[in-house]
C-alpha positions in Angstrom: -99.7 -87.7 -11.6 -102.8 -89.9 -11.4 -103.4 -90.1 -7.8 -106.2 -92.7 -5.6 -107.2 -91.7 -2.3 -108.7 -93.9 0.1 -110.1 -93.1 3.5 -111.5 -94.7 6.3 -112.6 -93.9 9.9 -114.3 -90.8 11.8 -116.0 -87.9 10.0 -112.8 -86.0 10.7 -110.8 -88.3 8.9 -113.3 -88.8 6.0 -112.8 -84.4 5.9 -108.8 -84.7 5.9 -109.1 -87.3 3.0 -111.6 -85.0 0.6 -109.3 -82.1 1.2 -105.9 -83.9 0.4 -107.7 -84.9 -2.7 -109.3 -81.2 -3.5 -105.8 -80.2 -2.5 -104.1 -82.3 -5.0 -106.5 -81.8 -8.0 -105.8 -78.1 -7.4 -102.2 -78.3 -7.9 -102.9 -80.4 -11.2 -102.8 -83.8 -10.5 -105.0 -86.2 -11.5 -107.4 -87.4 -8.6 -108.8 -91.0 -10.0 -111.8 -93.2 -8.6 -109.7 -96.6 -9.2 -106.5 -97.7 -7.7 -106.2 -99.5 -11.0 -103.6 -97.5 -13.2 -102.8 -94.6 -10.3 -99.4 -93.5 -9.7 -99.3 -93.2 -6.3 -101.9 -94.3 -3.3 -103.5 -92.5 -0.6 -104.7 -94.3 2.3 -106.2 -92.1 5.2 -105.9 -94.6 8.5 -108.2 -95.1 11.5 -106.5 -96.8 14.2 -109.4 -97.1 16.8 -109.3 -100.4 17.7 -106.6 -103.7 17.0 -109.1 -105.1 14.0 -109.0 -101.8 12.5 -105.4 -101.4 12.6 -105.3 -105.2 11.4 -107.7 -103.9 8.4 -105.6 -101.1 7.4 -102.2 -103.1 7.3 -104.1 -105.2 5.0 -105.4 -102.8 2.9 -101.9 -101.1 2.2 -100.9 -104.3 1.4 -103.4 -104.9 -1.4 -103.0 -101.7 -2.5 -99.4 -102.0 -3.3 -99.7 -104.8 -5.1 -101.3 -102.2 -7.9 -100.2 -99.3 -6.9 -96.1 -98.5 -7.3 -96.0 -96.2 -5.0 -98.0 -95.6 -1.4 -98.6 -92.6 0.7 -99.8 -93.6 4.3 -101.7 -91.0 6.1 -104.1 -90.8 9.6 -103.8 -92.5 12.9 -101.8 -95.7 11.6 -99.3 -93.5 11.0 -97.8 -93.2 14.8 -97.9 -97.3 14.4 -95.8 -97.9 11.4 -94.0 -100.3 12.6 -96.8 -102.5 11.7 -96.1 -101.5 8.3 -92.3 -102.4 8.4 -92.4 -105.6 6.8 -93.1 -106.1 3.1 -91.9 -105.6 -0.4 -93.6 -102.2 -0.5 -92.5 -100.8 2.5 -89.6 -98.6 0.7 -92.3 -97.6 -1.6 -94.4 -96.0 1.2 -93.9 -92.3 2.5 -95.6 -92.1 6.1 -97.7 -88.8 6.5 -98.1 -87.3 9.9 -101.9 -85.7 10.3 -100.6 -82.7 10.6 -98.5 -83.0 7.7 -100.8 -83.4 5.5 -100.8 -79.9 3.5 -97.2 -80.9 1.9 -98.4 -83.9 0.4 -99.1 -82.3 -3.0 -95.3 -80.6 -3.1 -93.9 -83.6 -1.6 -95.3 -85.7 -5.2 -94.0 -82.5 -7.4 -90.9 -83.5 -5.4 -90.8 -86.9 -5.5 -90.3 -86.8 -1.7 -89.9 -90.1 0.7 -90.6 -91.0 4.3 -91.0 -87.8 6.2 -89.0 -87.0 9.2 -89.9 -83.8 10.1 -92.6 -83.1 13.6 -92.8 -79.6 12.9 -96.5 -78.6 13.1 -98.1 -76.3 10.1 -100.7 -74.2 10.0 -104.5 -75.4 9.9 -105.7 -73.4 7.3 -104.9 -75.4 4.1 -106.8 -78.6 6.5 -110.3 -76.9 6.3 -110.3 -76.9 2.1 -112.4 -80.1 2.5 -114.2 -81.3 -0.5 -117.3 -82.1 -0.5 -118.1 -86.1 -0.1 -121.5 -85.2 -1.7 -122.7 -82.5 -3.7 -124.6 -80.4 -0.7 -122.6 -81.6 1.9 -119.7 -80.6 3.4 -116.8 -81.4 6.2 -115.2 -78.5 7.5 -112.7 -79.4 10.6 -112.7 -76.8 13.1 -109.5 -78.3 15.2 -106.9 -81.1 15.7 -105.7 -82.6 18.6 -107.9 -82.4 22.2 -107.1 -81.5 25.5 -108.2 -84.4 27.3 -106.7 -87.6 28.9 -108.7 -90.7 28.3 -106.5 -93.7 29.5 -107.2 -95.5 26.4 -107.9 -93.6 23.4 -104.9 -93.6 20.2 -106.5 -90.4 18.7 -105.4 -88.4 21.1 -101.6 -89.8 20.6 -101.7 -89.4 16.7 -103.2 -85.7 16.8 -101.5 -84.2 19.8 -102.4 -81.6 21.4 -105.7 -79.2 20.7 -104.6 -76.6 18.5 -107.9 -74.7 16.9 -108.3 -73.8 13.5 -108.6 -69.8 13.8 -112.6 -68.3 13.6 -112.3 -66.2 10.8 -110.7 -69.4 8.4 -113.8 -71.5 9.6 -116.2 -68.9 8.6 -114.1 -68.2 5.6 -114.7 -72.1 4.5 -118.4 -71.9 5.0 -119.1 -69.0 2.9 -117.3 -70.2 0.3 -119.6 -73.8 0.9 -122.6 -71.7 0.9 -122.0 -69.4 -2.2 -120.9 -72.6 -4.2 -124.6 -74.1 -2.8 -123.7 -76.5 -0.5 -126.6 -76.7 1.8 -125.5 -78.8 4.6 -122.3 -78.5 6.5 -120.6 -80.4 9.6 -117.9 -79.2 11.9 -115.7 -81.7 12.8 -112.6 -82.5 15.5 -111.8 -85.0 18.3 -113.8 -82.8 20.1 -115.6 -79.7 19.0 -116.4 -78.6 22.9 -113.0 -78.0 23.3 -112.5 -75.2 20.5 -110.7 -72.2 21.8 -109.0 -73.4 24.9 -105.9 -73.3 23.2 -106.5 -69.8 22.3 -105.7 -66.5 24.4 -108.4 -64.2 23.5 -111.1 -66.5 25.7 -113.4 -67.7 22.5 -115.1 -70.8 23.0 -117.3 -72.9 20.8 -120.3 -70.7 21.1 -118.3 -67.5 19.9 -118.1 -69.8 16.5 -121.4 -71.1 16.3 -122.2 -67.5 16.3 -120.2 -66.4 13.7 -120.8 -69.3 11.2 -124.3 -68.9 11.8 -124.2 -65.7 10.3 -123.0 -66.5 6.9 -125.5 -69.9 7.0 -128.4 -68.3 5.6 -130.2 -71.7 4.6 -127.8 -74.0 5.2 -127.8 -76.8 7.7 -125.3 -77.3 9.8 -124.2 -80.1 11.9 -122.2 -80.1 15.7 -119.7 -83.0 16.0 -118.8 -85.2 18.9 -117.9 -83.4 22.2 -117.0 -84.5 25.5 -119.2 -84.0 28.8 -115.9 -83.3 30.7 -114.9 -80.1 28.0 -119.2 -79.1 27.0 -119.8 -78.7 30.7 -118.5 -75.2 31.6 -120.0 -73.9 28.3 -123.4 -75.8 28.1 -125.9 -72.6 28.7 -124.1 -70.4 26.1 -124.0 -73.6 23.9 -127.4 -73.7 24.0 -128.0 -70.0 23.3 -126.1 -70.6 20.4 -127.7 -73.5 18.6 -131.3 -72.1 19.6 -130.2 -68.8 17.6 -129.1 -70.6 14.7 -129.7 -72.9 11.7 -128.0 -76.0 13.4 -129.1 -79.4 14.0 -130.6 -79.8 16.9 -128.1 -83.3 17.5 -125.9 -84.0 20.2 -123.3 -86.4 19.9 -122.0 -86.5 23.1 -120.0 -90.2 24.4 -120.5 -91.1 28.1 -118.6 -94.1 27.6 -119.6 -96.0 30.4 -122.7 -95.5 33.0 -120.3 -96.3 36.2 -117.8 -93.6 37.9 -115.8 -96.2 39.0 -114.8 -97.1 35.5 -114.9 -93.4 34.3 -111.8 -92.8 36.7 -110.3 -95.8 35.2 -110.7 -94.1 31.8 -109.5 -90.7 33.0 -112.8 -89.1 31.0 -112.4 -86.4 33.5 -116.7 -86.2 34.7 -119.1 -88.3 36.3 -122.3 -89.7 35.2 -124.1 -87.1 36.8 -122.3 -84.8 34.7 -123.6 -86.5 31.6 -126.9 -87.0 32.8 -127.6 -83.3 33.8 -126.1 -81.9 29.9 -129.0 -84.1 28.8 -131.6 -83.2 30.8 -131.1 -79.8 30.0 -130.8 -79.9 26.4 -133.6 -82.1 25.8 -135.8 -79.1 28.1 -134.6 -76.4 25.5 -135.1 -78.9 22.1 -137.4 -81.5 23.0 -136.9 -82.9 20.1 -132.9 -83.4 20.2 -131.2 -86.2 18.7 -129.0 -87.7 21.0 -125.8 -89.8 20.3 -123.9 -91.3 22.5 -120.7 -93.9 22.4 -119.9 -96.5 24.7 -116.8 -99.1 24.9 -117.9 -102.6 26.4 -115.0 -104.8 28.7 -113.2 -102.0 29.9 -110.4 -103.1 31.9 -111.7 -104.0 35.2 -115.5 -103.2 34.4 -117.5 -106.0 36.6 -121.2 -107.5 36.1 -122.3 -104.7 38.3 -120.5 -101.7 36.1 -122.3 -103.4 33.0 -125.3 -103.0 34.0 -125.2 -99.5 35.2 -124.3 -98.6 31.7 -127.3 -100.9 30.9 -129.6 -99.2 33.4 -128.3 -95.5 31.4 -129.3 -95.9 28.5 -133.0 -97.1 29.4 -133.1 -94.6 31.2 -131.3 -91.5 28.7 -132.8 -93.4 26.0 -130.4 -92.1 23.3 -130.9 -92.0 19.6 -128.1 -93.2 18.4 -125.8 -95.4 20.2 -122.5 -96.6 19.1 -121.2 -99.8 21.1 -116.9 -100.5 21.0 -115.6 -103.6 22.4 -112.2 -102.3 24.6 -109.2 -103.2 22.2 -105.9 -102.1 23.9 -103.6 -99.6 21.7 -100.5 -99.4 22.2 -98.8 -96.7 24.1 -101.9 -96.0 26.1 -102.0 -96.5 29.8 -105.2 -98.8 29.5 -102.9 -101.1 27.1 -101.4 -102.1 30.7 -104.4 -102.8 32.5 -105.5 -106.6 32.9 -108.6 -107.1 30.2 -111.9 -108.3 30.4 -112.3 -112.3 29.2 -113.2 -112.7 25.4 -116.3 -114.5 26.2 -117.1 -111.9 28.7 -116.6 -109.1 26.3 -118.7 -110.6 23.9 -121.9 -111.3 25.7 -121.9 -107.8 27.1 -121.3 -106.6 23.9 -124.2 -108.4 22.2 -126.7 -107.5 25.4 -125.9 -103.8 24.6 -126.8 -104.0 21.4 -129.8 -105.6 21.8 -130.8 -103.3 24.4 -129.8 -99.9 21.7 -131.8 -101.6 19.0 -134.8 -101.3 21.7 -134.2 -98.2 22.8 -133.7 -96.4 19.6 -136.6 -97.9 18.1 -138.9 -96.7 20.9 -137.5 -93.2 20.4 -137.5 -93.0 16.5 -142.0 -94.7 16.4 -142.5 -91.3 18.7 -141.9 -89.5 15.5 -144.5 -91.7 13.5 -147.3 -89.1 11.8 -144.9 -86.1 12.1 -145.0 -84.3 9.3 -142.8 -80.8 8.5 -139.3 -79.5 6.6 -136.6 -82.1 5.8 -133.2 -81.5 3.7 -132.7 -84.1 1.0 -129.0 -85.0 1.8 -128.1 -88.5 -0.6 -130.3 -90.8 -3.4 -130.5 -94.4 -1.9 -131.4 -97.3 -3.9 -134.3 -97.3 -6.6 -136.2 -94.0 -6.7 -135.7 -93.7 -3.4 -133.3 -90.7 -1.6 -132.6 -89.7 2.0 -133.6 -86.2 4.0 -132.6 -84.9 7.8 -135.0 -83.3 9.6 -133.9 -80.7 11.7 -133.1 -82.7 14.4 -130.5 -84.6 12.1 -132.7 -87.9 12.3 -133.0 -90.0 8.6 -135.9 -90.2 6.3 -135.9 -93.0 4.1 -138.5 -91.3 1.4 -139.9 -93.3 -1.9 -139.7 -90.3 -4.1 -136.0 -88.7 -5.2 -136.3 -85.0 -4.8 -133.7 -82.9 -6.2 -130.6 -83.0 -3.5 -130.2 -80.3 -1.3 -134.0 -79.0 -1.2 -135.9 -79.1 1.8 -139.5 -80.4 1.2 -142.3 -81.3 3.3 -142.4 -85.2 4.5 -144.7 -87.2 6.6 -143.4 -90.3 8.4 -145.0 -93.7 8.1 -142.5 -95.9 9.7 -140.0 -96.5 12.2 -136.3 -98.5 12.4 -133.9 -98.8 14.8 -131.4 -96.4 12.9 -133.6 -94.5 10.9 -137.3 -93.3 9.3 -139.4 -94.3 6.8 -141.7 -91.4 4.8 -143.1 -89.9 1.6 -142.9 -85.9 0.0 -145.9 -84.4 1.4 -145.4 -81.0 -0.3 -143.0 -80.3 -3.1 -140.0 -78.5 -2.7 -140.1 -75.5 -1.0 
């Protein structure tokens, strides 16, 4: 069959979506780059927010307008009534996430709407393909172990179950011997790997062992929460200092007041956050920080606001990522009274104003660095895109060949990212 896959949302998801596709190419379909003329559709769902649900109901509707039949993966998934109405609703099979490794005999099969809530094994999940040529997603878990009062994901994943050690290390040397030269490990939360498990490993126990098939390669930590990163912070640190990783952090606070953090259930106080920080930045000084944070929470007053306002001067992150609260259903925030529109809104725009300064201020300290950066993606013109080993972006004039590491100096700074030239050839 000539199959389209299309995928939106987190890095996870973008992961789930290149390995159905690897997944079906292997079993000898057709993976195509063009809805037009496909058999069936894949479209891999984020649900984060109401406009992004809104989004993907539209999208499966354009989609089967061309496409005769539709497979719906990802977080919308647990929503589907949103999908009820429709001429192409009987035309549709809804994939459960964790479903997702029978897609390719359900096709041979001809199968329909899935019933079944049994849970499979991981393994097949971590055969992701690569989105570029040196880079790859390899998911290390699904599901998470916390309780945030207003987050989907946790609802369409279920509950942490970690992708065993030696299938992890087994996906990355098989990235590394194909050349892959930068990988990420992804999950709801990466902090929380191994508490599901009985023999005790945590999170550093894998770093270690993928760091010793790495050679070379780069590899990248994702998002972790404060709440599950705290009682494993000093051997997290041991771990990344005796390895190849970025030196990045994505770690969301959310919210700079404790009195809203209850509200959310995130399980730590600010405090928490701001001492994981601290001592991270004094073992890598040069640490890229990211952080999230969701604007009108239910109940969050003028006062709350600025707290959060007051943290990030402060923290001065990197990378900030600002969500306006959008109620899900089934969540217990989805019963809370919200914050006004208009309310919302400003908040929204003053924290984004206030990241643009703050980011900027951090990324001009790096102006006249020079030293090692991975060439990750070509950008527009001649120009291409390297990490340096703190993860932070080099916009460079020259297109070096992808996946070598040459020496850059930076000349400019953005908000989101560098600007430089090659210094040194490849080396």
């Amino acid at each position: 069959m000539r199959v389209y896959v299309e995928t939106y949302g987190c890095t996870q998801n973008q992961g789930e979506g290149a390995a159905i596709a690897r997944d079906l190419a292997e079993h000898g379909h057709q993976v195509v780059a063009d809805p037009v003329g496909a058999d069936v559709g894949v479209l891999v769902t984020c649900a984060v927010i109401g406009a992004t649900e809104a989004r993907m109901v539209r999208r499966w509707r354009d989609l089967s307008e061309r496409i005769p039949r539709m497979v719906v993966t990802g977080c919308l998934v647990p929503l589907r009534t949103a999908l009820l109405d429709g001429a192409a609703r009987p035309r549709t099979t809804f994939l459960p996430i964790r479903e997702q490794p029978r897609l390719s005999s359900l096709l041979d099969e001809g199968g329909t709407v899935i019933r079944s809530s049994a849970v499979p094994p991981l393994d097949r999940l971590i055969a992701v393909e690569a989105r570029l040529p040196v880079t790859e997603e390899v998911v290390i878990a699904q599901g998470c172990t916390s309780g945030c009062s207003y987050c989907f994901s946790r609802l369409a994943r279920g509950p942490l179950q970690s992708v065993p050690a030696s299938e992890v290390v087994q996906r990355v040397r098989a990235a590394v011997a194909r050349g892959v030269t930068e990988v990420r490990l992804s999950s709801l939360d990466t902090a929380a790997w191994g508490l599901d498990r009985e023999d005790g490993a945590r999170l550093p126990d894998l770093l270690r062992d993928v760091a010793a098939v790495l050679g070379d390669v780069g590899a990248r930590i994702g998002m972790m929460s404060p709440q599950t990163l705290g009682p494993i912070l000093d051997p997290y640190l041991e771990a990344l200092a005796a390895s190849r990783f970025y030196r990045f952090l994505h770690l969301p606070v959310q919210t700079g007041s404790d009195r809203v953090l209850d509200a959310m259930r995130r399980g730590y106080r600010v405090e928490d956050f701001r001492r994981q920080v601290r001592l991270a930045r004094a073992r890598f000084p040069e640490l890229t920080l990211s952080t999230d944070v969701i604007v009108g929470f239910p109940g969050e007053t003028d006062e709350d606001h600025r707290a959060t306002e007051e943290l990030l001067s402060e923290v001065g992150p990197e990378i900030v990522n600002v969500t306006r609260f959008s109620a899900r259903p089934g969540t217990p925030a989805a019963r809370l009274a919200p914050v006004g529109p208009r309310v919302a809104k400003r908040r929204s725009r003053e924290l984004a104003e206030l990241r643009r300064r703050v980011a900027r201020d951090r990324l001009e300290r790096w102006l006249g660095h020079r030293g090692p950066a991975r060439v990750v993606e070509f950008g527009p013109g001649s120009s291409s895109v390297a990490r340096l080993p703190n993860y932070l972006p080099v916009v460079l004039e020259e297109r070096p060949a992808l996946g070598s590491t040459v020496d850059v100096r930076v000349d400019g700074a953005r908000s989101t990212y560098l600007l430089g030239h090659v210094a040194q050839a490849a080396f």
